[in-house]
Chimera marker file (.cmm) of the C-alpha trace (Angstrom):
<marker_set name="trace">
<marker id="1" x="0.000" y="0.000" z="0.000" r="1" g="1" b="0" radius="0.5"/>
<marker id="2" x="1.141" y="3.231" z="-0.971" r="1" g="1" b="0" radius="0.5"/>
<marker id="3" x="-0.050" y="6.631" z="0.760" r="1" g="1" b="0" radius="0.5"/>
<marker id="4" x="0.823" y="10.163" z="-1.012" r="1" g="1" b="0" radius="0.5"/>
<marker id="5" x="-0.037" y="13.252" z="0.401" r="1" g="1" b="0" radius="0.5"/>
<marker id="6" x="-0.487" y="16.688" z="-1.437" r="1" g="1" b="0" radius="0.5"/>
<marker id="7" x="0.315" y="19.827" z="-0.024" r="1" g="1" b="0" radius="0.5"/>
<marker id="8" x="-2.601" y="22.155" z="-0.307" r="1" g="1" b="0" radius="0.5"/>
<marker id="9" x="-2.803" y="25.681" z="1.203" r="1" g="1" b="0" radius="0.5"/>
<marker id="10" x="-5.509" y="25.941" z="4.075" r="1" g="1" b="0" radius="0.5"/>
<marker id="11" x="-5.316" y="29.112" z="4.829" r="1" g="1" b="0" radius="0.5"/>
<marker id="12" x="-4.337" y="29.455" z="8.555" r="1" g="1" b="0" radius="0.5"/>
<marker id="13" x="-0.653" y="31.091" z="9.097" r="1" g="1" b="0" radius="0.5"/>
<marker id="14" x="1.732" y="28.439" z="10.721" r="1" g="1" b="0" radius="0.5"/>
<marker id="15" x="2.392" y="29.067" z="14.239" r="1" g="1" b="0" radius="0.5"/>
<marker id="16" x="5.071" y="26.595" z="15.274" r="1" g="1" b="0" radius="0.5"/>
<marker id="17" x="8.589" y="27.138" z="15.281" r="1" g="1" b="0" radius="0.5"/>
<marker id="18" x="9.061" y="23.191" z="14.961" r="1" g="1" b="0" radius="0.5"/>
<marker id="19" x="7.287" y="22.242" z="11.659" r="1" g="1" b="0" radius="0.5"/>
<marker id="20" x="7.671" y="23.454" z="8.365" r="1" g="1" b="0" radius="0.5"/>
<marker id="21" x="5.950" y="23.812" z="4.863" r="1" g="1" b="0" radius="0.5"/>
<marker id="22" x="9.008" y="20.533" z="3.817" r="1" g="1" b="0" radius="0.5"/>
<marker id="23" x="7.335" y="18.483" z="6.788" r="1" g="1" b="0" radius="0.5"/>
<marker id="24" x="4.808" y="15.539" z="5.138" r="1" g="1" b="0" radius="0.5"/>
<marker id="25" x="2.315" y="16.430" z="7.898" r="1" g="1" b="0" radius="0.5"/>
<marker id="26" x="2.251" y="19.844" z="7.907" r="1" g="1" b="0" radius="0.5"/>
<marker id="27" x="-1.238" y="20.913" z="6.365" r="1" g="1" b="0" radius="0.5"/>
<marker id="28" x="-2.793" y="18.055" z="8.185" r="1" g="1" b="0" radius="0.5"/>
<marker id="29" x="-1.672" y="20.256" z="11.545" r="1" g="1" b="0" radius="0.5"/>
<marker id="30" x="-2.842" y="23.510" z="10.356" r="1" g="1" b="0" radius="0.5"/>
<marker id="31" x="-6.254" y="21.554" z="9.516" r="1" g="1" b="0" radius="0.5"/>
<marker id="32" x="-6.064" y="20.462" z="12.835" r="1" g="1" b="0" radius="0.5"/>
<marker id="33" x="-5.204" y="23.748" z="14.514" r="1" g="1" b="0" radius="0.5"/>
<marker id="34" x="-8.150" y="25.835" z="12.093" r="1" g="1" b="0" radius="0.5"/>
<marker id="35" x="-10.806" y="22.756" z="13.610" r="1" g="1" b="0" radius="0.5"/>
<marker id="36" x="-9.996" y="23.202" z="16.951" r="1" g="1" b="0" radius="0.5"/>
<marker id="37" x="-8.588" y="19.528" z="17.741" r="1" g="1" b="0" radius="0.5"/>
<marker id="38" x="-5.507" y="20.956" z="18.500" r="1" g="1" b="0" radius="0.5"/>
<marker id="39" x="-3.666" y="23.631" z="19.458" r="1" g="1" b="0" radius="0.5"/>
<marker id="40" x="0.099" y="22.419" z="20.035" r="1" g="1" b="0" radius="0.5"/>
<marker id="41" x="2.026" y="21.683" z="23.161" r="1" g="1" b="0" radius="0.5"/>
<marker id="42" x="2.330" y="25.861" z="22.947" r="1" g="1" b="0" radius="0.5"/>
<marker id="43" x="1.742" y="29.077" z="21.796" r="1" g="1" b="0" radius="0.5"/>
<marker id="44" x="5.051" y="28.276" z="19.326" r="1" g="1" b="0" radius="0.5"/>
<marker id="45" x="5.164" y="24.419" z="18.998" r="1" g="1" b="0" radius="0.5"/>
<marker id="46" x="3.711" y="21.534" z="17.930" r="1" g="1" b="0" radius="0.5"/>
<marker id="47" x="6.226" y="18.811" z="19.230" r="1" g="1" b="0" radius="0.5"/>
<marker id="48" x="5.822" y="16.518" z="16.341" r="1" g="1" b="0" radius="0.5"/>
<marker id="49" x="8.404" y="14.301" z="17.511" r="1" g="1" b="0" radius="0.5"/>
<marker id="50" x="6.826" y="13.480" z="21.062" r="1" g="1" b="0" radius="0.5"/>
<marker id="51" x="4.435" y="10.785" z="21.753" r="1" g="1" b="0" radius="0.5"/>
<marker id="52" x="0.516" y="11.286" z="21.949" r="1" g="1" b="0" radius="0.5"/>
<marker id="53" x="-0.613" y="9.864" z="25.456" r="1" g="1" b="0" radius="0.5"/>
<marker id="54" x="-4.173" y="8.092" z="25.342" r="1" g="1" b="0" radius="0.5"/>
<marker id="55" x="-5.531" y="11.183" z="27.014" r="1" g="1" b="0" radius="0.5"/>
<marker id="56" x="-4.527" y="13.507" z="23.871" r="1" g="1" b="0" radius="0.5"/>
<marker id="57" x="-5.464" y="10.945" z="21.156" r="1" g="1" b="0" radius="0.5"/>
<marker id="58" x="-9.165" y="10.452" z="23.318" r="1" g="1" b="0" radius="0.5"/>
<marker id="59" x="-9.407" y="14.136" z="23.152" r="1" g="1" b="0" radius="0.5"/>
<marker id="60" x="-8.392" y="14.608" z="19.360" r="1" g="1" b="0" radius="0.5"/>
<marker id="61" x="-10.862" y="12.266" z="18.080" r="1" g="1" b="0" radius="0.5"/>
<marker id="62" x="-13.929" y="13.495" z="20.679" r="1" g="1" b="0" radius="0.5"/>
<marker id="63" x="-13.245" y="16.985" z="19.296" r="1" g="1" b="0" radius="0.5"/>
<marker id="64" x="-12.915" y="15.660" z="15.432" r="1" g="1" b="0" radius="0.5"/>
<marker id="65" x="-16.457" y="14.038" z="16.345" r="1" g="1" b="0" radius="0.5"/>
<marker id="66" x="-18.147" y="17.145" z="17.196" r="1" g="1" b="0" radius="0.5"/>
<marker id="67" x="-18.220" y="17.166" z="20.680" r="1" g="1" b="0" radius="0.5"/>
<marker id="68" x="-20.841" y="14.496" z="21.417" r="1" g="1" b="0" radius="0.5"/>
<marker id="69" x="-22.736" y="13.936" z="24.480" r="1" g="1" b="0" radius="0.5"/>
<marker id="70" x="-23.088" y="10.773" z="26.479" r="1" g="1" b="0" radius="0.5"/>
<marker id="71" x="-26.460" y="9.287" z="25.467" r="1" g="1" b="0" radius="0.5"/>
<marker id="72" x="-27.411" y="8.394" z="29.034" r="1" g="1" b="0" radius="0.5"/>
<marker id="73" x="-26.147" y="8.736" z="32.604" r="1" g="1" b="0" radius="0.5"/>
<marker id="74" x="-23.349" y="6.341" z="33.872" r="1" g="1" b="0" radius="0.5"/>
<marker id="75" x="-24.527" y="4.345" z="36.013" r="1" g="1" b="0" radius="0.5"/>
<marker id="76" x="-22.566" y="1.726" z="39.248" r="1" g="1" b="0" radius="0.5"/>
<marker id="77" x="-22.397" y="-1.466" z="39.336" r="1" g="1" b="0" radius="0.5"/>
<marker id="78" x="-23.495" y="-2.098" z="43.152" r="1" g="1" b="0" radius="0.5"/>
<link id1="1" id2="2" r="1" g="1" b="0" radius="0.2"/>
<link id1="2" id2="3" r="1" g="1" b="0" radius="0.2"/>
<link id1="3" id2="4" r="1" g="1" b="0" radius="0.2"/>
<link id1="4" id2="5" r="1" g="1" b="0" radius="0.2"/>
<link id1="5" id2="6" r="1" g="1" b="0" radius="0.2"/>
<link id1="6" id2="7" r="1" g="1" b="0" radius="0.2"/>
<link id1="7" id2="8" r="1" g="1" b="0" radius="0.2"/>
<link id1="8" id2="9" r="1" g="1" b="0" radius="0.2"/>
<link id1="9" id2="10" r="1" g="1" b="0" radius="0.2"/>
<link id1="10" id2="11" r="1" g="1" b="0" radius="0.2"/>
<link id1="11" id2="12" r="1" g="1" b="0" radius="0.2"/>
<link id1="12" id2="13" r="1" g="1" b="0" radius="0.2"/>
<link id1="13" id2="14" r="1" g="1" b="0" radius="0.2"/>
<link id1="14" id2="15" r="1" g="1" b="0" radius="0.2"/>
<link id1="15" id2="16" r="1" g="1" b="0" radius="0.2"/>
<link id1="16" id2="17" r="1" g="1" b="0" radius="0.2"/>
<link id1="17" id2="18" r="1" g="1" b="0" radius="0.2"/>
<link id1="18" id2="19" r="1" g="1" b="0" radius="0.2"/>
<link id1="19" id2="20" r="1" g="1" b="0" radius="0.2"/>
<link id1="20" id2="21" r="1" g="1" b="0" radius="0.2"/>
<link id1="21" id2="22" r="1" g="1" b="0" radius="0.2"/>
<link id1="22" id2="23" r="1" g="1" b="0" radius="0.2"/>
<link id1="23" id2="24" r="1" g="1" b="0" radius="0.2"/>
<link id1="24" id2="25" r="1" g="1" b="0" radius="0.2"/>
<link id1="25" id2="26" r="1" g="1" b="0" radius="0.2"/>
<link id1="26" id2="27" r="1" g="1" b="0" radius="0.2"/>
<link id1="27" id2="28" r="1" g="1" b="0" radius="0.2"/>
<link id1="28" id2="29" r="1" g="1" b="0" radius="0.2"/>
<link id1="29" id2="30" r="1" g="1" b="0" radius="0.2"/>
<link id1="30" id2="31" r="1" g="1" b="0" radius="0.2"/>
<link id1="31" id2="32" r="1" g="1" b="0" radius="0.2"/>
<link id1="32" id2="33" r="1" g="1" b="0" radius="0.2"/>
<link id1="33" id2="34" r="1" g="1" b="0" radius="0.2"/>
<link id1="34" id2="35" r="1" g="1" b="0" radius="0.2"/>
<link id1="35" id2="36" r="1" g="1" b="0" radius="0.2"/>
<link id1="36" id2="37" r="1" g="1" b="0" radius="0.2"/>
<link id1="37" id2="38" r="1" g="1" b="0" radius="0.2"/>
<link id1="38" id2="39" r="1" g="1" b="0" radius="0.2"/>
<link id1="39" id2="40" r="1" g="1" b="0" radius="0.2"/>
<link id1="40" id2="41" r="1" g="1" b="0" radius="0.2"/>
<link id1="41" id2="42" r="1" g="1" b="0" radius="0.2"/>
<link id1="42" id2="43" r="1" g="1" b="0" radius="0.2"/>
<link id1="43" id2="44" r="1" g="1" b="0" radius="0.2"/>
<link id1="44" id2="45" r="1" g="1" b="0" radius="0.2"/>
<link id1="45" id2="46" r="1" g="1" b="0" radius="0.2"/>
<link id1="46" id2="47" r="1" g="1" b="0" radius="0.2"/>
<link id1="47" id2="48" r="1" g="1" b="0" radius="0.2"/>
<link id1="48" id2="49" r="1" g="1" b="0" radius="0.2"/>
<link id1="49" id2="50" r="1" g="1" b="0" radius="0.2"/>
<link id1="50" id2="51" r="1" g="1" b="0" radius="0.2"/>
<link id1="51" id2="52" r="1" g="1" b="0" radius="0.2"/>
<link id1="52" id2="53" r="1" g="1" b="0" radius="0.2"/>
<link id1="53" id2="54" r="1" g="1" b="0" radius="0.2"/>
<link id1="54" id2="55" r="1" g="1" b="0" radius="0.2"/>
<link id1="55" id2="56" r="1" g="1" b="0" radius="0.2"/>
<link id1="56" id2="57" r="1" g="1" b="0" radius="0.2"/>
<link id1="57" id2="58" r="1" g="1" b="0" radius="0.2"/>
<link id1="58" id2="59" r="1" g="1" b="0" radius="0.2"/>
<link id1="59" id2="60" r="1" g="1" b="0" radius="0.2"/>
<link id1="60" id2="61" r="1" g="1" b="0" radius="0.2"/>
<link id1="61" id2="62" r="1" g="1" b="0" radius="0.2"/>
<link id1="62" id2="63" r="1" g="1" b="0" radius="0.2"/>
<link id1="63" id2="64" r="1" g="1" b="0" radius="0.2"/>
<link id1="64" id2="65" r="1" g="1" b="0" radius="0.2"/>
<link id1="65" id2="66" r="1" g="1" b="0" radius="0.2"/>
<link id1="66" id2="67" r="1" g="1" b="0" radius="0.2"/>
<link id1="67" id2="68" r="1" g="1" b="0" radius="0.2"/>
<link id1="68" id2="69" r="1" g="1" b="0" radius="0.2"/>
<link id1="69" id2="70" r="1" g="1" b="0" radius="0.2"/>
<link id1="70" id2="71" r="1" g="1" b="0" radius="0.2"/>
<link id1="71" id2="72" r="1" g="1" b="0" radius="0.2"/>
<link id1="72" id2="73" r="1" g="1" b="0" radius="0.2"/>
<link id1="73" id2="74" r="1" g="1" b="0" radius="0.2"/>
<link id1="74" id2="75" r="1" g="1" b="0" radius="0.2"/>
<link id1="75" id2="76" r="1" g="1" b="0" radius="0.2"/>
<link id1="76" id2="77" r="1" g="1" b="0" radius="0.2"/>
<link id1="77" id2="78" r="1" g="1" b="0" radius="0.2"/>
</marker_set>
């Protein structure tokens, strides 16, 4: 399997001090940034080459869903 990706221009000015219009990923993090799943590990970076933790990646893909709501209350198992 082969994956290509194409550069395309999305608009929002880059940020991040760390990534750069050469880097494979980068208009998939200004998507990102513009859709408010992310907003870097600062004001000025990105840290591409750090690890997501569960927590970030649960977050990312909550936010990329729209924000949904539980469907009913949680409830014990007593």
């Amino acid at each position: 399997m082969t994956a290509r990706f194409k550069q395309t221009d999305t608009g929002t000015e880059n940020p991040f001090t760390d990534i750069s219009k050469n880097d494979y990923f980068y208009d998939a993090v200004l998507w990102a940034v513009e859709e408010g799943i992310t907003s870097g590990t600062s004001d000025t970076t990105f840290s591409p080459n750090v690890s997501c933790t569960r927590a970030q990646m649960v977050t990312f893909l909550w936010r990329v869903s729209g924000f949904p709501r539980q469907a009913s209350p949680i409830r014990s198992r007593t």
